[in-house]
C-alpha positions in Angstrom: -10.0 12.6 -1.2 -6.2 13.0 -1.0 -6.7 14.4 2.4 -9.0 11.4 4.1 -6.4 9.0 2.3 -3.3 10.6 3.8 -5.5 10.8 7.3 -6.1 7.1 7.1 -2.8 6.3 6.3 -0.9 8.2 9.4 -3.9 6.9 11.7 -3.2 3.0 10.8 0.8 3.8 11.2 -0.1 4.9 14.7 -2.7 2.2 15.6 -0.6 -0.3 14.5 2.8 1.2 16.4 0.5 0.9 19.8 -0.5 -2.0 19.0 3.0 -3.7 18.4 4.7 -2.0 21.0 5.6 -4.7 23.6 7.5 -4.7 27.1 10.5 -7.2 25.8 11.0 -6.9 22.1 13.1 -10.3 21.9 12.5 -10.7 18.1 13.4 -7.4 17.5 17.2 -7.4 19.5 17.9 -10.7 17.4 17.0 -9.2 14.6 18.9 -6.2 15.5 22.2 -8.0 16.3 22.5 -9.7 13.6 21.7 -7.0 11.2 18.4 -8.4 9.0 16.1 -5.4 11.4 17.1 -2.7 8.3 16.2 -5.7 5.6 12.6 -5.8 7.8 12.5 -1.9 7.5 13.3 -1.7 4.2 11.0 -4.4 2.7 8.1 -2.5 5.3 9.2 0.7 3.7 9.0 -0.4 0.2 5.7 -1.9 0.7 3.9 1.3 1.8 5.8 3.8 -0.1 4.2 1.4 -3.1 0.5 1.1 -1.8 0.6 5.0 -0.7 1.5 5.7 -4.6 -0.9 3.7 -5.9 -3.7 5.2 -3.9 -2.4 8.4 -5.2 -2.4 7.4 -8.8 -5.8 5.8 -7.7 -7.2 8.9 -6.6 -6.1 11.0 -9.9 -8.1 8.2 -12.2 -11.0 8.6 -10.4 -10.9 12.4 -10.1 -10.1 13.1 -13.7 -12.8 10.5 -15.0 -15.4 12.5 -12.3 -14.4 15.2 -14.0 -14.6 14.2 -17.6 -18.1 13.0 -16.5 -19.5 15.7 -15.1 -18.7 18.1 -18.0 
């Protein structure tokens, strides 16, 4: 389960990378000059560092109470 959740994860990073990418990134230089670009980052970071721990802690729940059932 770990496994398929991790797979997910990296394969929507991607998809999402492609997707965004665009030819002139004028959002992104403004941002980048005046600094808030590692505020974006960080906020983006938190976010999924978050939701990737709570499908972990997720994922231990439900294993342990398959596991506690099917003893």
């Amino acid at each position: 389960m770990l496994k398929r959740v991790i797979s997910c994860f990296i394969f929507s990073v991607f998809f999402v990378s492609q997707i965004t990418a665009q030819e002139d990134p004028q959002m992104a230089e403004a941002l980048r000059e005046s600094g808030k670009i590692y505020v974006v980052v960080l906020c983006l970071l938190i976010i999924f560092v978050g939701l990737f721990s709570y499908l972990i802690v997720l994922d231990r729940k439900f294993s342990k109470k398959i596991k506690d059932k099917n003893e």
